[in-house]
Structure formats: structure tokens, C-alpha cells
N, CA, C and O atoms as a GROMACS GRO file, in nm:
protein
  436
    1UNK      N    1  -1.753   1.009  -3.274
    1UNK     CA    2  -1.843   1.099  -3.342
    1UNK      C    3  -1.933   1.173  -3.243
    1UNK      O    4  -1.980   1.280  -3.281
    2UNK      N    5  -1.970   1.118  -3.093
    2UNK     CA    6  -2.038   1.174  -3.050
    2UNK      C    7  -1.997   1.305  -2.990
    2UNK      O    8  -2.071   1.403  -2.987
    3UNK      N    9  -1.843   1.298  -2.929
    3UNK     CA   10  -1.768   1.407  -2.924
    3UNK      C   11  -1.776   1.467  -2.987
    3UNK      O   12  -1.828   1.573  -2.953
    4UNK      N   13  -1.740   1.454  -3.104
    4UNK     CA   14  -1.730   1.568  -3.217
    4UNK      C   15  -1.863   1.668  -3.224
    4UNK      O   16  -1.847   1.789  -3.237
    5UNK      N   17  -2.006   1.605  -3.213
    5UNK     CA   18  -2.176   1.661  -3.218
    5UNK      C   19  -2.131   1.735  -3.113
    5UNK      O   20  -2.136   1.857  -3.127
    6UNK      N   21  -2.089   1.692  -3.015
    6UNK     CA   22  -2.092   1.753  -2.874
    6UNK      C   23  -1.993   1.907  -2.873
    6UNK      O   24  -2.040   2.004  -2.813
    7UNK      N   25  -1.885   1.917  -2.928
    7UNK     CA   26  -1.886   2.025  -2.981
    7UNK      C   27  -1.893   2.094  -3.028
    7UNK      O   28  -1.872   2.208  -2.986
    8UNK      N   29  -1.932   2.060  -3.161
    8UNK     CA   30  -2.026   2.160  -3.235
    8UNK      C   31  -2.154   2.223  -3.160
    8UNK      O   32  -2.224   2.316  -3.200
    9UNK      N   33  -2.162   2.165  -3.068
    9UNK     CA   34  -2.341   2.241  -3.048
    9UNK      C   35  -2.297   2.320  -2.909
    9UNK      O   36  -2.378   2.380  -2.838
   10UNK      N   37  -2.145   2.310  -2.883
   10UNK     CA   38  -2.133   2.397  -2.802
   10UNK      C   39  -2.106   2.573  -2.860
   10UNK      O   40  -2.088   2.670  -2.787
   11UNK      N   41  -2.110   2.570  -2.986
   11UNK     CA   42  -2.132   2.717  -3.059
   11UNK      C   43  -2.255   2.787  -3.079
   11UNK      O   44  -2.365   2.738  -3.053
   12UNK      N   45  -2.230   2.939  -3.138
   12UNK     CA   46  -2.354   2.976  -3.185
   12UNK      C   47  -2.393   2.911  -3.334
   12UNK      O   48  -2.306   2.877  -3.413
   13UNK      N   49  -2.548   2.898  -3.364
   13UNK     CA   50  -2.507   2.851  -3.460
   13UNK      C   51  -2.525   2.984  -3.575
   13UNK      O   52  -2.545   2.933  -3.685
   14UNK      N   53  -2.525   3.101  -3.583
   14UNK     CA   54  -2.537   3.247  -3.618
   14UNK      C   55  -2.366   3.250  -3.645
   14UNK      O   56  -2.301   3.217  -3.744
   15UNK      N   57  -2.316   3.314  -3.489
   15UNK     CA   58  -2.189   3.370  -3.495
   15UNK      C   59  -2.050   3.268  -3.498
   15UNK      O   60  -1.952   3.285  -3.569
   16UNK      N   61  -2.068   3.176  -3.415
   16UNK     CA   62  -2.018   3.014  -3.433
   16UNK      C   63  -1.882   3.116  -3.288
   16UNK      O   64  -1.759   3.118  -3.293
   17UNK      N   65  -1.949   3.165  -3.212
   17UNK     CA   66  -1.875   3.184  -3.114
   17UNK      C   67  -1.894   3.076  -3.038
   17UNK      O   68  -1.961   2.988  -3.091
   18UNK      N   69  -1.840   3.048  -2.893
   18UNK     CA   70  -1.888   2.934  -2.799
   18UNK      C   71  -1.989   3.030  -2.714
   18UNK      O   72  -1.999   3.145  -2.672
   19UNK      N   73  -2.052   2.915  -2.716
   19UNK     CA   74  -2.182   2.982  -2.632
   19UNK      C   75  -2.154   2.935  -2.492
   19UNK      O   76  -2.268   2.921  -2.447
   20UNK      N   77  -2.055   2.898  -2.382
   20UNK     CA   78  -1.999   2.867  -2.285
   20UNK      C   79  -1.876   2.888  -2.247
   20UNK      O   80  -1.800   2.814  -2.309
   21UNK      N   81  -1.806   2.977  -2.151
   21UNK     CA   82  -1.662   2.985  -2.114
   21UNK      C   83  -1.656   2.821  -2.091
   21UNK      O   84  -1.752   2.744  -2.080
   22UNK      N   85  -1.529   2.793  -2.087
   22UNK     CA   86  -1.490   2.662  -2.119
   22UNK      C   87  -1.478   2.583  -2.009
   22UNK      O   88  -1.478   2.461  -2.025
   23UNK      N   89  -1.463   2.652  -1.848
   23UNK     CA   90  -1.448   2.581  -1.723
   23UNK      C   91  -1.577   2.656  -1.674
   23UNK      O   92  -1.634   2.588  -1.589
   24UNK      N   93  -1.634   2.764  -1.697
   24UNK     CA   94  -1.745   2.836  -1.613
   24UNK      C   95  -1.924   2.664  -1.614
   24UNK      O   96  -1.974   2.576  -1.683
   25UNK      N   97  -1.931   2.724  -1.497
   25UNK     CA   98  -2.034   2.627  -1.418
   25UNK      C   99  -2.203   2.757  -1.423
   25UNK      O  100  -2.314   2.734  -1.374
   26UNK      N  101  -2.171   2.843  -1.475
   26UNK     CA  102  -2.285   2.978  -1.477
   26UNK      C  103  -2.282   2.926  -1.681
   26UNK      O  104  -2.184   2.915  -1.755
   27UNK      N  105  -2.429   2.904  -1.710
   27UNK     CA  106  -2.459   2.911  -1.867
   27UNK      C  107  -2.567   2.988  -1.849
   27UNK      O  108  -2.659   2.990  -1.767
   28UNK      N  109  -2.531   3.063  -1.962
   28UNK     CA  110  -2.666   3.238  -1.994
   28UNK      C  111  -2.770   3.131  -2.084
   28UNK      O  112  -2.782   3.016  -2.126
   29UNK      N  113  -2.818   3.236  -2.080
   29UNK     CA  114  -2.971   3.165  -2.164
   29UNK      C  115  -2.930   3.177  -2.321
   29UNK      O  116  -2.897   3.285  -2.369
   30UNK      N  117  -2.936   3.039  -2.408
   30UNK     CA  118  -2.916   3.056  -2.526
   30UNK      C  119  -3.040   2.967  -2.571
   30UNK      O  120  -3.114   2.894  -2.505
   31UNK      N  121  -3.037   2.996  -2.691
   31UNK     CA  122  -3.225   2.996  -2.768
   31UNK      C  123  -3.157   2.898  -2.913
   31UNK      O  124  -3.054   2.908  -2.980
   32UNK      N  125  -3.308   2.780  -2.914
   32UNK     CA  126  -3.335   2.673  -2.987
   32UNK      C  127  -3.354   2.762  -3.143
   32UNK      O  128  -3.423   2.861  -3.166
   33UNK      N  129  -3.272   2.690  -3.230
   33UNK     CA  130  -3.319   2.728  -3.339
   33UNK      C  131  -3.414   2.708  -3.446
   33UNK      O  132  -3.428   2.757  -3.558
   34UNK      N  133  -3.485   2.606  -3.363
   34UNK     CA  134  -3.600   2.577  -3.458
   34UNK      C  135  -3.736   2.700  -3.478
   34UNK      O  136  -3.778   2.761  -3.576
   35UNK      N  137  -3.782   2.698  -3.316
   35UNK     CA  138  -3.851   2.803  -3.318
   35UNK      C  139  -3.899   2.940  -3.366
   35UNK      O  140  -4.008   2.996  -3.370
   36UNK      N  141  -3.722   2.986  -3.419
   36UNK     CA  142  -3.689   3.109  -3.471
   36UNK      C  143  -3.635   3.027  -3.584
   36UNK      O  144  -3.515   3.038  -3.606
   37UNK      N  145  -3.709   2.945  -3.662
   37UNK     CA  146  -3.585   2.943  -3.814
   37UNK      C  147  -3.628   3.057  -3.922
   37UNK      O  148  -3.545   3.117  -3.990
   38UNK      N  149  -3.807   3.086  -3.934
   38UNK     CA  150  -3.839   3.198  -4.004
   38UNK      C  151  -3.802   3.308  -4.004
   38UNK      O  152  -3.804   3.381  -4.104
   39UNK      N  153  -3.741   3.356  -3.840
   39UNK     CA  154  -3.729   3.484  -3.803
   39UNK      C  155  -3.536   3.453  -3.895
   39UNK      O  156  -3.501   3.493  -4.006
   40UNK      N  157  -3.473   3.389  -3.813
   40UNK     CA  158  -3.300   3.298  -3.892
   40UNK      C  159  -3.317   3.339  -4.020
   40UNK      O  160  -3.218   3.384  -4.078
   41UNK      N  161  -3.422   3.333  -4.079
   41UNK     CA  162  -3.381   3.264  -4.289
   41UNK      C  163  -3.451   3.380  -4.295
   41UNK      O  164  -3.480   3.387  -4.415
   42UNK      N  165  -3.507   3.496  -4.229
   42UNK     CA  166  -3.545   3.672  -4.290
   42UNK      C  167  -3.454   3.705  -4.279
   42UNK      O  168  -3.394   3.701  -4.386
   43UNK      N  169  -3.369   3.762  -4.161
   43UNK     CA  170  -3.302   3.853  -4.124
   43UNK      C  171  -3.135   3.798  -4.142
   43UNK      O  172  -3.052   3.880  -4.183
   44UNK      N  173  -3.086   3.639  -4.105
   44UNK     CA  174  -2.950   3.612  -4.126
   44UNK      C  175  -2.980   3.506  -4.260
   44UNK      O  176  -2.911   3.405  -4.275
   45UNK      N  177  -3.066   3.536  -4.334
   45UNK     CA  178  -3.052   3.436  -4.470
   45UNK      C  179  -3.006   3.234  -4.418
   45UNK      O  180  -2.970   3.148  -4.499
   46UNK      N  181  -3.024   3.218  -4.276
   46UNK     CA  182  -2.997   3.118  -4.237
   46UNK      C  183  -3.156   3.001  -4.285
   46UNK      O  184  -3.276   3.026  -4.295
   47UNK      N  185  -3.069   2.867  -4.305
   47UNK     CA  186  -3.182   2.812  -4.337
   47UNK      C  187  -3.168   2.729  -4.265
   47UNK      O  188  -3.062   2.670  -4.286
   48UNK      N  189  -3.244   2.677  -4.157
   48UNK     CA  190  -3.258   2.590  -4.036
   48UNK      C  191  -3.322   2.465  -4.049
   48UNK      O  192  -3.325   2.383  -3.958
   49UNK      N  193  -3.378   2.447  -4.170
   49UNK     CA  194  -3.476   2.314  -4.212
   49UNK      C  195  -3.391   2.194  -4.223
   49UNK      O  196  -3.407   2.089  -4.160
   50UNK      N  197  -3.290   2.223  -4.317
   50UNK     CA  198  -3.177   2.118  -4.304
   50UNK      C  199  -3.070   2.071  -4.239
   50UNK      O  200  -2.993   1.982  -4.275
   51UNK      N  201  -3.069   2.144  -4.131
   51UNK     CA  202  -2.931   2.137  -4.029
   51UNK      C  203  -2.939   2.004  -4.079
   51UNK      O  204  -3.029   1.939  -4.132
   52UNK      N  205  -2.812   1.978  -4.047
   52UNK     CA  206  -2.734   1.785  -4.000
   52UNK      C  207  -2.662   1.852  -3.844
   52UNK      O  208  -2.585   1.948  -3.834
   53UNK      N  209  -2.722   1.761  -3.732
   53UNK     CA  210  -2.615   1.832  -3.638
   53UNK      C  211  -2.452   1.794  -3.599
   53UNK      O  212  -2.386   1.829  -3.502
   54UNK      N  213  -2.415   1.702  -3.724
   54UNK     CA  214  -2.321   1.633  -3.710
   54UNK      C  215  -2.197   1.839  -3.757
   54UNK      O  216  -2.097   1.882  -3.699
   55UNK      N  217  -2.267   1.894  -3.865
   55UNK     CA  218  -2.232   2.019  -3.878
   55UNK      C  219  -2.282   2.173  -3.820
   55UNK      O  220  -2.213   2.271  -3.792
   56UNK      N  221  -2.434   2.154  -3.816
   56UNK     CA  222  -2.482   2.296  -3.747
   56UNK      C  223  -2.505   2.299  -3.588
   56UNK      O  224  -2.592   2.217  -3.557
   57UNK      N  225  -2.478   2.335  -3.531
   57UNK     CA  226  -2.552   2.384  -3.406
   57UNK      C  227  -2.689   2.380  -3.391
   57UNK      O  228  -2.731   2.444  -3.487
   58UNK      N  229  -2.786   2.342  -3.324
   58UNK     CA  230  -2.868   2.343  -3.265
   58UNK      C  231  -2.934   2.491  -3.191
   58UNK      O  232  -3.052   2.528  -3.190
   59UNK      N  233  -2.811   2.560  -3.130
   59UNK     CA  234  -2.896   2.669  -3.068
   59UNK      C  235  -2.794   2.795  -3.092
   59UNK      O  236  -2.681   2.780  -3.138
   60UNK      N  237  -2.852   2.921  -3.053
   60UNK     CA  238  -2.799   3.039  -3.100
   60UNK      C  239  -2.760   3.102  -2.965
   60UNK      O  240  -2.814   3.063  -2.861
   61UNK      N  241  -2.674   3.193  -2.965
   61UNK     CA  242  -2.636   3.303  -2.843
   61UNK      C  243  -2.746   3.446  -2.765
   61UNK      O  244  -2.844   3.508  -2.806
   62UNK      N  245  -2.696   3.449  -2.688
   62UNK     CA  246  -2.774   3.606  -2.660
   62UNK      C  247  -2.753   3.694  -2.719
   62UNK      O  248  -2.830   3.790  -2.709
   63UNK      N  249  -2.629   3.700  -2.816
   63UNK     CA  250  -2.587   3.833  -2.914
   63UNK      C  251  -2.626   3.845  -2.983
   63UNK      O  252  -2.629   3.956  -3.036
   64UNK      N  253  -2.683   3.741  -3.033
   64UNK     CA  254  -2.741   3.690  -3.174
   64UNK      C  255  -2.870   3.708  -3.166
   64UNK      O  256  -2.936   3.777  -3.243
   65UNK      N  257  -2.917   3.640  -3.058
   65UNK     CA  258  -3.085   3.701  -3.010
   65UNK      C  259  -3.120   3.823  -3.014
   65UNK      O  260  -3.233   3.851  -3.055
   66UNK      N  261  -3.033   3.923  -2.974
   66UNK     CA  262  -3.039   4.083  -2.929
   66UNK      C  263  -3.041   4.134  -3.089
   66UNK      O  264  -3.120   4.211  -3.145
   67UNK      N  265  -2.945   4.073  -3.133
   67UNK     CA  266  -2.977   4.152  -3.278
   67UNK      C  267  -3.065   4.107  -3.371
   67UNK      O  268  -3.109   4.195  -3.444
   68UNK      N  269  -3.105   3.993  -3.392
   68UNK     CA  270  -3.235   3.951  -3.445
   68UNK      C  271  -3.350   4.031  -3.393
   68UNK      O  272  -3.428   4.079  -3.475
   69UNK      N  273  -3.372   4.054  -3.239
   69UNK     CA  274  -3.442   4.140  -3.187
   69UNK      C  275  -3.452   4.273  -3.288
   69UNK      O  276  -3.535   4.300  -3.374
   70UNK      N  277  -3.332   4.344  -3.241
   70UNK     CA  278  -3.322   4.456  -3.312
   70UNK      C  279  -3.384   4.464  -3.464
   70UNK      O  280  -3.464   4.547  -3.506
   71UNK      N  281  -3.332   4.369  -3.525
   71UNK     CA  282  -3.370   4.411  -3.652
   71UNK      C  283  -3.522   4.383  -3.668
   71UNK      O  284  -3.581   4.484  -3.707
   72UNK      N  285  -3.593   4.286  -3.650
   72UNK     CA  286  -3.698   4.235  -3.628
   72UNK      C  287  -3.803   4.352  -3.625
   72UNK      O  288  -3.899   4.374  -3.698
   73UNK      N  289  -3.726   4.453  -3.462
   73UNK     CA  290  -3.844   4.535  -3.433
   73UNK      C  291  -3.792   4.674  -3.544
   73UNK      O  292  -3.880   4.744  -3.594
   74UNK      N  293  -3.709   4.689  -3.561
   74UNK     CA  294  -3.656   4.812  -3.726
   74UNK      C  295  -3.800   4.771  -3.804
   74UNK      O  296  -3.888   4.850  -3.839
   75UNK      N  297  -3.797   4.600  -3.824
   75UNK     CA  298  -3.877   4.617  -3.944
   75UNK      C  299  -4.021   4.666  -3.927
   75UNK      O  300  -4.086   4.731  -4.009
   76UNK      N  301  -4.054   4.627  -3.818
   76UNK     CA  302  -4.168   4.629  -3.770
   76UNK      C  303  -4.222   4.768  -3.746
   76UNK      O  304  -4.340   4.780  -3.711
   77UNK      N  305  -4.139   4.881  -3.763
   77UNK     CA  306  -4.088   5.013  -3.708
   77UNK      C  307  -4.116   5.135  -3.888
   77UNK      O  308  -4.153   5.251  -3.907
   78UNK      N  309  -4.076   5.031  -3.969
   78UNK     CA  310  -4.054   5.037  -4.132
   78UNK      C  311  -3.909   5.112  -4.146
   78UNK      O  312  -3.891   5.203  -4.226
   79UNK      N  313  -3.806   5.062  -4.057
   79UNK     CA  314  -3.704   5.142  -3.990
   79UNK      C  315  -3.579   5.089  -4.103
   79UNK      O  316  -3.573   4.969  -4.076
   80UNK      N  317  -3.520   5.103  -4.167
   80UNK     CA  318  -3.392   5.047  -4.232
   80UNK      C  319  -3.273   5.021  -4.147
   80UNK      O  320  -3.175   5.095  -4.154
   81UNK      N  321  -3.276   4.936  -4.080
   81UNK     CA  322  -3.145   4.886  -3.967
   81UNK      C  323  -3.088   4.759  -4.020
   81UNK      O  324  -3.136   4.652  -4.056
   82UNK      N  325  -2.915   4.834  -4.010
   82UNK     CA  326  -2.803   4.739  -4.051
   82UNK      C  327  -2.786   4.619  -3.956
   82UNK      O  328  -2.724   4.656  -3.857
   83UNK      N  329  -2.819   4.490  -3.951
   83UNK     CA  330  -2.687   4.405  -3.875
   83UNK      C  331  -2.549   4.410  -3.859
   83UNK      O  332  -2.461   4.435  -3.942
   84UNK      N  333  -2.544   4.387  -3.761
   84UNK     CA  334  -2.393   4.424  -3.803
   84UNK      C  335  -2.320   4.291  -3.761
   84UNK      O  336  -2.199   4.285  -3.738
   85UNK      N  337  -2.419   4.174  -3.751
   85UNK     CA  338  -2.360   4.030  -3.690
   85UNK      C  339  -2.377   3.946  -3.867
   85UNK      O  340  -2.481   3.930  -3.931
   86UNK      N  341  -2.249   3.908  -3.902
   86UNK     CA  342  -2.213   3.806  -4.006
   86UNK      C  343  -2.227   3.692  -3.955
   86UNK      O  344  -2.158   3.647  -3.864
   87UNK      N  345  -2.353   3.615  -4.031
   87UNK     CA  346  -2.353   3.489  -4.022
   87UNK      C  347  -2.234   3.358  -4.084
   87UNK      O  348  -2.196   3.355  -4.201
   88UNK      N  349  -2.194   3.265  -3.983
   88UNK     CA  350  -2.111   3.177  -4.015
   88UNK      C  351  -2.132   3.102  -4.097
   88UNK      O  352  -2.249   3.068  -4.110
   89UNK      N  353  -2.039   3.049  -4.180
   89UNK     CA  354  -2.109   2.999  -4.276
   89UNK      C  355  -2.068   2.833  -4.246
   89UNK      O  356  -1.952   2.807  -4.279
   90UNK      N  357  -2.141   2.726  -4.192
   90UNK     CA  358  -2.122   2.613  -4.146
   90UNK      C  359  -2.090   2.517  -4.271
   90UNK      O  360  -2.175   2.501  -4.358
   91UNK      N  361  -1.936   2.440  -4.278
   91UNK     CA  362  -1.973   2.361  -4.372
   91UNK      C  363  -1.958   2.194  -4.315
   91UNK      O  364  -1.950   2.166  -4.196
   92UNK      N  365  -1.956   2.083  -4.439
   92UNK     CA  366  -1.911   1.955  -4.393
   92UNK      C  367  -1.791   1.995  -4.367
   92UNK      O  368  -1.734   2.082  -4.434
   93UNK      N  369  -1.720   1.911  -4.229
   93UNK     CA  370  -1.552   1.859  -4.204
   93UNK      C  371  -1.584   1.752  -4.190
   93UNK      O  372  -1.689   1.689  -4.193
   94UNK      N  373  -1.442   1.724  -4.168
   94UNK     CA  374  -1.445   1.573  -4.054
   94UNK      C  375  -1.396   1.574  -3.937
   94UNK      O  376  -1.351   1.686  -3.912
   95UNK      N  377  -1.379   1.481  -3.831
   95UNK     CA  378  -1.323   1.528  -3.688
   95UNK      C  379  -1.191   1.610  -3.751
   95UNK      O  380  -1.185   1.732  -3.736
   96UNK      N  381  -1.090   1.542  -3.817
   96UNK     CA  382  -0.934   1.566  -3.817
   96UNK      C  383  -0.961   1.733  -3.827
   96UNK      O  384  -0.905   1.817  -3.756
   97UNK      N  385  -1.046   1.756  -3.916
   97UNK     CA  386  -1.037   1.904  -3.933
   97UNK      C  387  -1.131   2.025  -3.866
   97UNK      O  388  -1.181   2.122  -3.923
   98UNK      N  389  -1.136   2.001  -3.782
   98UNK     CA  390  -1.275   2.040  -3.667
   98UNK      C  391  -1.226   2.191  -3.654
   98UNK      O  392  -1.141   2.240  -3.579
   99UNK      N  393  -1.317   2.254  -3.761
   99UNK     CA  394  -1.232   2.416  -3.686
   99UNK      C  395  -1.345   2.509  -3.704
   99UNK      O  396  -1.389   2.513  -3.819
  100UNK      N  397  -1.395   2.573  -3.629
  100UNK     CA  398  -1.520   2.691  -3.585
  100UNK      C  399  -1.473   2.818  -3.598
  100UNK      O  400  -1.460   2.900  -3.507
  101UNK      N  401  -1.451   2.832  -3.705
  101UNK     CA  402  -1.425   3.016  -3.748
  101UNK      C  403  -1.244   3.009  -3.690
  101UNK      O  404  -1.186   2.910  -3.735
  102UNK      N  405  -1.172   3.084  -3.614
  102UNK     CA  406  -1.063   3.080  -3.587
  102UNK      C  407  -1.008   2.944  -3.451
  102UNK      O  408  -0.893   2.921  -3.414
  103UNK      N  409  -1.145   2.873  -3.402
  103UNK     CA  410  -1.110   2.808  -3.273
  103UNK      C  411  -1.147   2.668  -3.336
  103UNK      O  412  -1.252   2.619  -3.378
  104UNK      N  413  -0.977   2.609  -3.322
  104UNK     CA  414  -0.956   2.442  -3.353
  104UNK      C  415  -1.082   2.379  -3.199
  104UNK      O  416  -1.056   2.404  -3.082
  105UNK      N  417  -1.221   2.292  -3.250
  105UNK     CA  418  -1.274   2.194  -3.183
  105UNK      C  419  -1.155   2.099  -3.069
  105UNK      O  420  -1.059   2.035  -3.112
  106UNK      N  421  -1.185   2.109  -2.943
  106UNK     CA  422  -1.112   2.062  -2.818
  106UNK      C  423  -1.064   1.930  -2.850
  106UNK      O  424  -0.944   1.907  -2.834
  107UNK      N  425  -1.144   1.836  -2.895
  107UNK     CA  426  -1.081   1.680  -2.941
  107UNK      C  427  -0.944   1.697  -3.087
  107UNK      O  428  -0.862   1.606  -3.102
  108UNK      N  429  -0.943   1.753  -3.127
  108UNK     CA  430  -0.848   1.749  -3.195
  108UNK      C  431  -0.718   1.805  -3.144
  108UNK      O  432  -0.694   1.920  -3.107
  109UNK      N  433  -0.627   1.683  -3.149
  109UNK     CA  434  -0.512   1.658  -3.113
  109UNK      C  435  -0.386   1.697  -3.173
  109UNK      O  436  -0.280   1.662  -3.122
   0.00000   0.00000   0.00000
């Protein structure tokens, strides 16, 4: 099971891309989702209070940051700006079925 946490939180938890090339030793700056769960549950309807991290991710991408940005400052602007990033929609699995949008989780055999 701990494997299994361990990859899940290697995604976004927004886009549920990997937030790490898979052999690269260089990791970009990716951002805690607690901090931003108000800014998460305005702009991507995400609700961060209940993660289980056995299913959500823990932290979000730079793509995801940039456009939260964006929209953030639209609003702030009184600006009407589209996202154009679809939030994933995380549910329960179990290991056997470990799958992140189109990419089968590495432990599954």
C-alpha cells in the first residue's frame, strides 16, 4: 500500500499528469495543496478538505499553478477568463486497478 500512496502523489492532483519525468534527477517546483484549497474549490470546483491520500495527490503542477494564476488575477481584473485546464476527477481504486487518466500506476503488473 505504501507503493501504491507513493504513486499517486507522484501526479498532479488538478490535471493528474506526472509531476516528474520518470528517470529525470531535475524536479520543477510543484505546490502543496492545502494552502491553495480555497483558491482549488473557486476556480477548479476542487475540494481539498477531504483528500484520503491513499486516492488524491497531495500537490499540484506548474501548469496548474499558471492557470489558477491566470484566472485568479481575470477575477481580480472583473475580467471573464476561460480555463482551459479540466480538472481530474480522482476516484476510489484498488492497487489491481491503479490507472491516472490514460497512464496504468508503475506497480501494476
Amino acid at each position: 500500500m505504501d507503493y501504491h500512496i507513493t504513486q499517486v502523489q507522484l501526479h498532479c492532483r488538478v490535471c493528474a499528469k506526472r509531476l516528474f519525468k520518470a528517470k529525470s534527477k531535475c524536479r520543477s517546483t510543484i505546490f502543496l495543496c492545502k494552502p491553495y484549497a480555497a483558491k482549488l474549490l473557486n476556480v477548479f470546483g476542487i475540494d481539498t478538505n477531504n483528500d484520503d491520500n491513499r486516492v488524491h495527490p497531495e500537490h499540484f503542477c506548474p501548469s496548474c499553478k499558471c492557470a489558477l494564476d491566470r484566472v485568479i488575477s481575470a477575477m481580480h481584473r472583473k475580467i471573464h477568463y476561460k480555463c482551459g485546464t479540466t480538472p481530474f476527477q480522482w476516484e476510489m481504486h484498488s492497487d489491481r486497478e491503479c490507472k491516472v487518466g490514460d497512464y496504468t500506476c508503475a506497480h501494476i503488473k
